[in-house]
N, C-alpha and C positions, 0 to 999 in steps of 0.2 A: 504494500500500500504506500501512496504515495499524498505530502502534503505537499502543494506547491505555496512556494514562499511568495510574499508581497512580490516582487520585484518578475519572477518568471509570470503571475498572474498578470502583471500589468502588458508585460511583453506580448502575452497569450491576446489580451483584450484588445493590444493594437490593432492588429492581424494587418500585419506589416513588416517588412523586413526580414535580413535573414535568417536573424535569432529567433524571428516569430515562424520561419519555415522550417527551422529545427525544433524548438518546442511541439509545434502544429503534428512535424513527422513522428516523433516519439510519444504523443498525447493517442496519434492514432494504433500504436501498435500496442498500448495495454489498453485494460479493460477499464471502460468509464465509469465501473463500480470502485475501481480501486483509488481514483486520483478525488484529491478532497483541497478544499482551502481551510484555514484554520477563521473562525471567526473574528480573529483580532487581524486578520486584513482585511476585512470591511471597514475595523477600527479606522486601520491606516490611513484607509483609500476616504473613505468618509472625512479624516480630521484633512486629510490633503485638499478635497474638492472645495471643504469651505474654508479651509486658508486663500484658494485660489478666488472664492464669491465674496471673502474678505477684502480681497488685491482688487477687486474688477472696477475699470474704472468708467465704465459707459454701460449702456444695454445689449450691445452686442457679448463685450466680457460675462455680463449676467445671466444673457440667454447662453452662449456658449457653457457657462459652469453649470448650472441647471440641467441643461441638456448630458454634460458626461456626465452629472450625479444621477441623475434617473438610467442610463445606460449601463452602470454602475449597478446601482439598485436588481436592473434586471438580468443583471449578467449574475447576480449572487442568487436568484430565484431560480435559477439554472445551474447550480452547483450543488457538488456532495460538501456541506459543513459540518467541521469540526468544533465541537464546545470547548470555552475553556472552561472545565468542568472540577470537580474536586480532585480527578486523577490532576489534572492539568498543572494545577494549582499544587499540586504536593511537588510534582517535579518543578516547578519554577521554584519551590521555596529547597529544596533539596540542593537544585544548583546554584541560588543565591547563596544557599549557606557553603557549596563548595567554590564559595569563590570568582566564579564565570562572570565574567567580565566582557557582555556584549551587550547592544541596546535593549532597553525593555521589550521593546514592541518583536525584535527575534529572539529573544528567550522567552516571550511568553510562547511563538510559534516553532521555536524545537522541545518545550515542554510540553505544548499539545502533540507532537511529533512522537514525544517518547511515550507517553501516556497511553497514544493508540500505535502502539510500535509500527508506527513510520517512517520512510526515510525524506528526507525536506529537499526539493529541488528545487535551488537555488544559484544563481552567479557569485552570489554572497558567500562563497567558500571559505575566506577567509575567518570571516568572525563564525560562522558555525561549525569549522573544524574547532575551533575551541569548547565544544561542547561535548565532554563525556559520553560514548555511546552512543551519540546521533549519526546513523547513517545517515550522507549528503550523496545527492547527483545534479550536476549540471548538465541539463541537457540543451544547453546553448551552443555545448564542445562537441566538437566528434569523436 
């Protein structure tokens, strides 16, 4: 099973380019019961869009942030979610106490990762190989 992290989702939602033709090709060769997002990338995507309807400076900027938040919205109505639930929540607080030292918002999502033993596909290699037991795969690389 597989969580994909904030950042391959967003690529995914592009549907553009050639990270999104590598994502696209490896989304279609497992099973779409297996690939999940974690609920705190709605978080993300959510705190991002109204940063962005914060920033807008005319009606065009407003319709445009509007318009990716409801896109947004239906893209998440069309996904397998993962809670961050009391499993979730024991593994965040287990790897806060061992120390891990990555941002909140990917250690809440390799804590839901671990919790439904997942592995997190991400570009973000860097900061979630710092996580104990977390299987990672980028499928951006060949």
């Amino acid at each position: 099973m597989y969580v994909l992290d904030t950042d391959i989702l967003s690529i995914h939602q592009s549907e553009k380019g050639w990270e999104y033709e590598r994502v696209r090709s490896r989304l279609d060769r497992v099973e779409p019961t297996s690939v999940f997002v974690a609920i705190v990338s709605l978080h993300e995507q959510a705190i991002g869009w109204h940063s962005y309807l914060q920033r807008a400076k005319n009606m065009e900027g407003l319709m445009h942030g509007y318009a990716k938040f409801e896109r947004m919205l239906l893209d998440f109505t069309r996904l397998n979610i993962l809670a961050f639930d009391q499993g979730a929540a024991d593994e965040f607080d287990r790897l806060t106490s061992l120390g891990v030292r990555i941002g909140a918002m990917d250690l809440r999502i390799a804590a839901t990762a671990l919790a439904n033993n997942c592995a997190v596909v991400t570009r973000n290699t860097v900061d979630f190989e710092r996580v104990p037991g977390l299987r990672i795969e980028d499928w951006t690389v060949t």
